[in-house]
Backbone atoms as SQL, in Angstrom:
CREATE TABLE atoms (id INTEGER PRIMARY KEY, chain TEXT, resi INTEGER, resn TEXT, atom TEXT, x REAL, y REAL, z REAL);
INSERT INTO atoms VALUES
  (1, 'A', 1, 'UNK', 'N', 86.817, 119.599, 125.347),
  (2, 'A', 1, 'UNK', 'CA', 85.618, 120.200, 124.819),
  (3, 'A', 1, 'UNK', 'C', 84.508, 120.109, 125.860),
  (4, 'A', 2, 'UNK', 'N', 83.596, 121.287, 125.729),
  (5, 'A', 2, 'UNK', 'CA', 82.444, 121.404, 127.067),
  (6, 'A', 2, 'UNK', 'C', 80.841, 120.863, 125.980),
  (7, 'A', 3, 'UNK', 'N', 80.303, 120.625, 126.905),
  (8, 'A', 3, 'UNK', 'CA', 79.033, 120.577, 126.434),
  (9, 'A', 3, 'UNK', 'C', 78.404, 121.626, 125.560),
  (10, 'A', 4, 'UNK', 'N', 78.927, 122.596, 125.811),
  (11, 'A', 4, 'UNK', 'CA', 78.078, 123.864, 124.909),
  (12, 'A', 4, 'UNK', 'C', 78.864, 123.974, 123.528),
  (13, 'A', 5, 'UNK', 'N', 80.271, 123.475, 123.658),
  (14, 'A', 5, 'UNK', 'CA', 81.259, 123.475, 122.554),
  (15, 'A', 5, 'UNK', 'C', 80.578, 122.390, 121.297),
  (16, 'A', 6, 'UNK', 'N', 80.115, 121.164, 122.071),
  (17, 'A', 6, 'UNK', 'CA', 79.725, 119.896, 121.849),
  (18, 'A', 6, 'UNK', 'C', 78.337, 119.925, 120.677),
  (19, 'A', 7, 'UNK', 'N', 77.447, 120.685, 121.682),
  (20, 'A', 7, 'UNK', 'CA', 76.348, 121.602, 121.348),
  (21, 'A', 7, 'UNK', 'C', 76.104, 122.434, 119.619),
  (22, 'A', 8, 'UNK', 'N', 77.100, 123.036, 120.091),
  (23, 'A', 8, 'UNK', 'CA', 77.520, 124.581, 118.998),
  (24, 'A', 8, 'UNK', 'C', 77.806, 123.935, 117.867),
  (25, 'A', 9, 'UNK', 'N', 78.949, 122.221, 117.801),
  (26, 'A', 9, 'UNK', 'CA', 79.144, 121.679, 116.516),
  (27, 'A', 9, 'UNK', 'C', 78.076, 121.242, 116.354),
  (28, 'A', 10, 'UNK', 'N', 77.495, 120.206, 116.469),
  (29, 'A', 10, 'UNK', 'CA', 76.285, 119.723, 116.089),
  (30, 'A', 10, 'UNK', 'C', 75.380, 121.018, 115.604),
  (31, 'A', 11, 'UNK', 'N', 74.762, 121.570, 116.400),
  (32, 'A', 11, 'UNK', 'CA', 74.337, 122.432, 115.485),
  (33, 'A', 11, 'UNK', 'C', 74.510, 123.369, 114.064),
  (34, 'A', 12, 'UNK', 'N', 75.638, 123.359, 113.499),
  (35, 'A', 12, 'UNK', 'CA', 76.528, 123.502, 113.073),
  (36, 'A', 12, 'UNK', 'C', 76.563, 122.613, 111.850),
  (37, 'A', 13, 'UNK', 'N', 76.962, 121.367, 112.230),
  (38, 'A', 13, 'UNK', 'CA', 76.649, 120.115, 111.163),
  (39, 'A', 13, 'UNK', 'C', 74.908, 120.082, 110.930),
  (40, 'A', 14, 'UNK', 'N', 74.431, 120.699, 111.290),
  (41, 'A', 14, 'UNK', 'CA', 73.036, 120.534, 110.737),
  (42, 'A', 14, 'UNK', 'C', 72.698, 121.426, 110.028),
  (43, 'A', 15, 'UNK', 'N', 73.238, 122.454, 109.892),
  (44, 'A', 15, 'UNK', 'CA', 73.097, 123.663, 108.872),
  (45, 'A', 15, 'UNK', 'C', 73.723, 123.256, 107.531),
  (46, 'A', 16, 'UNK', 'N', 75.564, 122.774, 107.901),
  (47, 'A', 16, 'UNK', 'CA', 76.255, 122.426, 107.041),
  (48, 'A', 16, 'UNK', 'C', 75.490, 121.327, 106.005),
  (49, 'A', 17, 'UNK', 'N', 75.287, 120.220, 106.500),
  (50, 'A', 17, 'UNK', 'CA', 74.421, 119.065, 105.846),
  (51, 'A', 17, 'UNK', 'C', 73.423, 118.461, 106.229),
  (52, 'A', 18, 'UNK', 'N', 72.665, 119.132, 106.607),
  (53, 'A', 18, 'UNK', 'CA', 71.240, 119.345, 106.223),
  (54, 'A', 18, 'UNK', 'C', 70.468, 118.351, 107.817),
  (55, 'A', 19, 'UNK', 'N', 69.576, 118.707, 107.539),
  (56, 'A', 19, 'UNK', 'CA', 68.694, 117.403, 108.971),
  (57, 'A', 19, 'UNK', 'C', 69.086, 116.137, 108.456),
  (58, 'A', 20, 'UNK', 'N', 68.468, 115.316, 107.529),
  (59, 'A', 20, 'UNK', 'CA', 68.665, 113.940, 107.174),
  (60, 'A', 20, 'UNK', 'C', 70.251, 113.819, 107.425),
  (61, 'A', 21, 'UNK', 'N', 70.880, 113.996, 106.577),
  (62, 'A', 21, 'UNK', 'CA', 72.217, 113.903, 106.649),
  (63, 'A', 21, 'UNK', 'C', 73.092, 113.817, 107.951),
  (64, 'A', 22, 'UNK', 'N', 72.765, 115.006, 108.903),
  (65, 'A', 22, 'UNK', 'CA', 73.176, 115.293, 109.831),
  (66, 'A', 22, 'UNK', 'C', 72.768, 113.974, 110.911),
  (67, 'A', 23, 'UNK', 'N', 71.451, 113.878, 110.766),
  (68, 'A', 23, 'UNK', 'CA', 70.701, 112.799, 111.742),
  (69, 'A', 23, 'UNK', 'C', 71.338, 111.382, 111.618),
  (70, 'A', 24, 'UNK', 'N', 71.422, 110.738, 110.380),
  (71, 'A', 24, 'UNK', 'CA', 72.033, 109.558, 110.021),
  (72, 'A', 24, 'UNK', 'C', 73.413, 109.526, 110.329),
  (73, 'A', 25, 'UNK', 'N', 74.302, 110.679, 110.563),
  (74, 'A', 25, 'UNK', 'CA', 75.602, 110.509, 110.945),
  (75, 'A', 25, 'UNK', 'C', 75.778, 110.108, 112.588),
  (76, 'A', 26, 'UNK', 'N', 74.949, 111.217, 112.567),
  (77, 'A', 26, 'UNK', 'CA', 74.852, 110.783, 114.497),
  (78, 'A', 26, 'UNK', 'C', 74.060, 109.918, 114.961),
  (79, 'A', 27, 'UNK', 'N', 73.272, 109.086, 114.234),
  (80, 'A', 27, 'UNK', 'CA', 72.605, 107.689, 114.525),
  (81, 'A', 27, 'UNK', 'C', 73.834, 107.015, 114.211),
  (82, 'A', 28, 'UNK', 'N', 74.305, 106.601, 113.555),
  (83, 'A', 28, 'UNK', 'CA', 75.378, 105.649, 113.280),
  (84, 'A', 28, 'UNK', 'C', 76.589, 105.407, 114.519),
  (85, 'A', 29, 'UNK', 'N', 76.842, 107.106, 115.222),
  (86, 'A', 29, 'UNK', 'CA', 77.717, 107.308, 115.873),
  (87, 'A', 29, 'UNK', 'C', 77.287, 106.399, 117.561),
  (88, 'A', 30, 'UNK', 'N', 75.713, 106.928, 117.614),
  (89, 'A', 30, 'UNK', 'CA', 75.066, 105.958, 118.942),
  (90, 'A', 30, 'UNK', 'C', 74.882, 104.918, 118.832),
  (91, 'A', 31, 'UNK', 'N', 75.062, 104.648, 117.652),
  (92, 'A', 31, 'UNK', 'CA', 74.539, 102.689, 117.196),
  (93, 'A', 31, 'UNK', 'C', 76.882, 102.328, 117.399),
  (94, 'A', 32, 'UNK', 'N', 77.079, 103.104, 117.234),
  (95, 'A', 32, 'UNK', 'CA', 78.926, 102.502, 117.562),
  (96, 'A', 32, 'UNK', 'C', 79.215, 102.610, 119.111),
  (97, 'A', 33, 'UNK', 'N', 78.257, 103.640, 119.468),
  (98, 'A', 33, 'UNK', 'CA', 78.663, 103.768, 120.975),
  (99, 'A', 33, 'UNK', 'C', 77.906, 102.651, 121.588),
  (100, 'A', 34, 'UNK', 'N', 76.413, 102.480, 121.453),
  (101, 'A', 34, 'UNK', 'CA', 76.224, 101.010, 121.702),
  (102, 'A', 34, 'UNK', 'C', 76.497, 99.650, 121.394),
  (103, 'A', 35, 'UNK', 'N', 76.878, 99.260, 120.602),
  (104, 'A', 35, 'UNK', 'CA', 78.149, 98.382, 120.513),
  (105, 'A', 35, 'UNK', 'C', 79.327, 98.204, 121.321),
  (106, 'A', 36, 'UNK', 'N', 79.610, 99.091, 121.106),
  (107, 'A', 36, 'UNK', 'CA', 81.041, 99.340, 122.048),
  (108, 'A', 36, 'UNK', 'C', 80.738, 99.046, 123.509),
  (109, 'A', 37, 'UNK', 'N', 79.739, 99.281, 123.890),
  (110, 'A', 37, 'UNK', 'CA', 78.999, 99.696, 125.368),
  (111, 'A', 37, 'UNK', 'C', 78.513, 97.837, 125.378),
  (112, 'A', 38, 'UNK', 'N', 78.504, 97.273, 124.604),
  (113, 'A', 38, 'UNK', 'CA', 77.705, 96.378, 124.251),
  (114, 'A', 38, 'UNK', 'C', 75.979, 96.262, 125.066),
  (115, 'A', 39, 'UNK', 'N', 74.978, 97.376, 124.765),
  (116, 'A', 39, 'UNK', 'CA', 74.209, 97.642, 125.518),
  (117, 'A', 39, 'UNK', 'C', 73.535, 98.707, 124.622),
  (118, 'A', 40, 'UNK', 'N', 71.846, 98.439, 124.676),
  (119, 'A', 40, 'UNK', 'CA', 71.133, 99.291, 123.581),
  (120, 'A', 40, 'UNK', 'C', 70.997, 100.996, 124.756),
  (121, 'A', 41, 'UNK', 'N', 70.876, 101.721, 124.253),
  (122, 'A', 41, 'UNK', 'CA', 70.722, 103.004, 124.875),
  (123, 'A', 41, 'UNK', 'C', 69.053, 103.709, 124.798),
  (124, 'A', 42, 'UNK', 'N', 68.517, 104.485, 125.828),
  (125, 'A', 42, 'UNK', 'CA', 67.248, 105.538, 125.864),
  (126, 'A', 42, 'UNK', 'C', 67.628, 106.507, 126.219),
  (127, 'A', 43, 'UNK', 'N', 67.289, 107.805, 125.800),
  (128, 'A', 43, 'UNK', 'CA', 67.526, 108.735, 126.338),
  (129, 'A', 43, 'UNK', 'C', 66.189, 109.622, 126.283),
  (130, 'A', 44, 'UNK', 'N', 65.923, 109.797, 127.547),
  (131, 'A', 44, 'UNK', 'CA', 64.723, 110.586, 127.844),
  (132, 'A', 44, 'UNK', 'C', 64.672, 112.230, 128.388),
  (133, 'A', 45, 'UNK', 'N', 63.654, 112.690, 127.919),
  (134, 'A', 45, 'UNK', 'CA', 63.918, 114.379, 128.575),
  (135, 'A', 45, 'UNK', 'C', 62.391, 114.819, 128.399),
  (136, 'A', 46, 'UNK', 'N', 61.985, 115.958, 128.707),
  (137, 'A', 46, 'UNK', 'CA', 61.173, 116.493, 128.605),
  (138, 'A', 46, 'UNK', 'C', 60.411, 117.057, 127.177),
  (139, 'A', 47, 'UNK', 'N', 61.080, 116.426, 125.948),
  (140, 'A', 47, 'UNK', 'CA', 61.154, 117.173, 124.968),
  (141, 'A', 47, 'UNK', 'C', 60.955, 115.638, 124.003),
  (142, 'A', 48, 'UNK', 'N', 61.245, 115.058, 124.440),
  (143, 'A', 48, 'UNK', 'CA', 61.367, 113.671, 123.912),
  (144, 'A', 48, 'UNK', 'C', 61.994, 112.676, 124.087),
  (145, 'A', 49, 'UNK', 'N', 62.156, 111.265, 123.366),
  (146, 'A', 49, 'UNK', 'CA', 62.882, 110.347, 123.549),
  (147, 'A', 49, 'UNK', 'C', 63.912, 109.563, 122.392),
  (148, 'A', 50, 'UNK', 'N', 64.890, 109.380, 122.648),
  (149, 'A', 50, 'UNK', 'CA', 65.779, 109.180, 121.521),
  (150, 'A', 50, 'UNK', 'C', 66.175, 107.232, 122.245),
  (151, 'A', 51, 'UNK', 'N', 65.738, 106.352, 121.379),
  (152, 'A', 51, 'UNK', 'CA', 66.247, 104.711, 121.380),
  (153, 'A', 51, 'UNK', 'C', 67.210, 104.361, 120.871),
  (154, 'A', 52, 'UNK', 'N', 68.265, 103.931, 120.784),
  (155, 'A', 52, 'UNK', 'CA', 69.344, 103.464, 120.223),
  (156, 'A', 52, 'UNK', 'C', 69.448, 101.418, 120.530),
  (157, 'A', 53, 'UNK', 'N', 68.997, 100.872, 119.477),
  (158, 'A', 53, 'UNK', 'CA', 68.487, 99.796, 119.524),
  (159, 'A', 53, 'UNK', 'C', 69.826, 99.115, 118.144),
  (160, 'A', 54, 'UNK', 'N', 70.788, 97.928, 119.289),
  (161, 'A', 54, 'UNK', 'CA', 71.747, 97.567, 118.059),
  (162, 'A', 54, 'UNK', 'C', 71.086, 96.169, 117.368),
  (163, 'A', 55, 'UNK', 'N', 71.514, 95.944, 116.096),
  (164, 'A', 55, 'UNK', 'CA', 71.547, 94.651, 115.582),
  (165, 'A', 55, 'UNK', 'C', 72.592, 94.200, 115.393),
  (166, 'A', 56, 'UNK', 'N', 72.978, 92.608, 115.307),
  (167, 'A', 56, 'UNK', 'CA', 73.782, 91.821, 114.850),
  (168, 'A', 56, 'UNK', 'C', 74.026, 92.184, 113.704),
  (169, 'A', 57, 'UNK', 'N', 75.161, 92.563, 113.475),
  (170, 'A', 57, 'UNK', 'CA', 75.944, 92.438, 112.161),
  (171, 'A', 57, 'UNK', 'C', 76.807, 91.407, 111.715),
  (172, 'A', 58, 'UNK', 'N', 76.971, 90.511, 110.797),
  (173, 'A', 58, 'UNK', 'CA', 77.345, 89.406, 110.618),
  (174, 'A', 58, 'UNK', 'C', 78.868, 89.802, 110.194),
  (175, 'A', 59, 'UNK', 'N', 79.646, 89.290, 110.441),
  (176, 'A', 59, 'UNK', 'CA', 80.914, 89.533, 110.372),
  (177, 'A', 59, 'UNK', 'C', 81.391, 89.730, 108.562),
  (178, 'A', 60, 'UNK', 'N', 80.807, 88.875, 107.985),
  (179, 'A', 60, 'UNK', 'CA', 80.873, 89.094, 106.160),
  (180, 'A', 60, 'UNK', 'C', 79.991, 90.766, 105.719),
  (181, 'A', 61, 'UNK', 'N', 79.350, 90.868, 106.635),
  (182, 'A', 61, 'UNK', 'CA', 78.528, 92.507, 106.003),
  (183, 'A', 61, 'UNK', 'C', 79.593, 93.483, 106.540),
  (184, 'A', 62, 'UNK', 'N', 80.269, 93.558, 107.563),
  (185, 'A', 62, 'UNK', 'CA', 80.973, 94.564, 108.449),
  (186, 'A', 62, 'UNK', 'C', 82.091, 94.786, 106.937),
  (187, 'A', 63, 'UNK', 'N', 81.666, 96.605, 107.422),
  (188, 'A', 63, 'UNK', 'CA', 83.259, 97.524, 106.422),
  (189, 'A', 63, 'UNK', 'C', 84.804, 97.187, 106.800);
């Protein structure tokens, strides 16, 4: 998959289910990628800035 492919879904899932909906899925998805990364994320552009800031999850709360 290309960036514009990448692009086209997301946009896509935001029509399908709505901004909120859409937004909280893909926050969740950068809060797993930082984890994984073990490392909080910024992403900056001309348009704005997106933080991805993890917390400790205690092993008894985890799904």
């Amino acid at each position: 998959m290309d960036k514009r492919q990448f692009c086209e879904q997301i946009a896509e899932a935001i029509k399908q289910l709505g901004t909120e909906e859409a937004a909280g899925c893909m926050a969740r998805s950068l809060i797993c990628m930082a984890h994984a990364a073990k490392n909080d994320f910024e992403f900056m552009c001309d348009q704005g800035v997106v933080a991805v800031e993890r917390h400790v999850v205690p092993e008894s709360d985890k799904h």
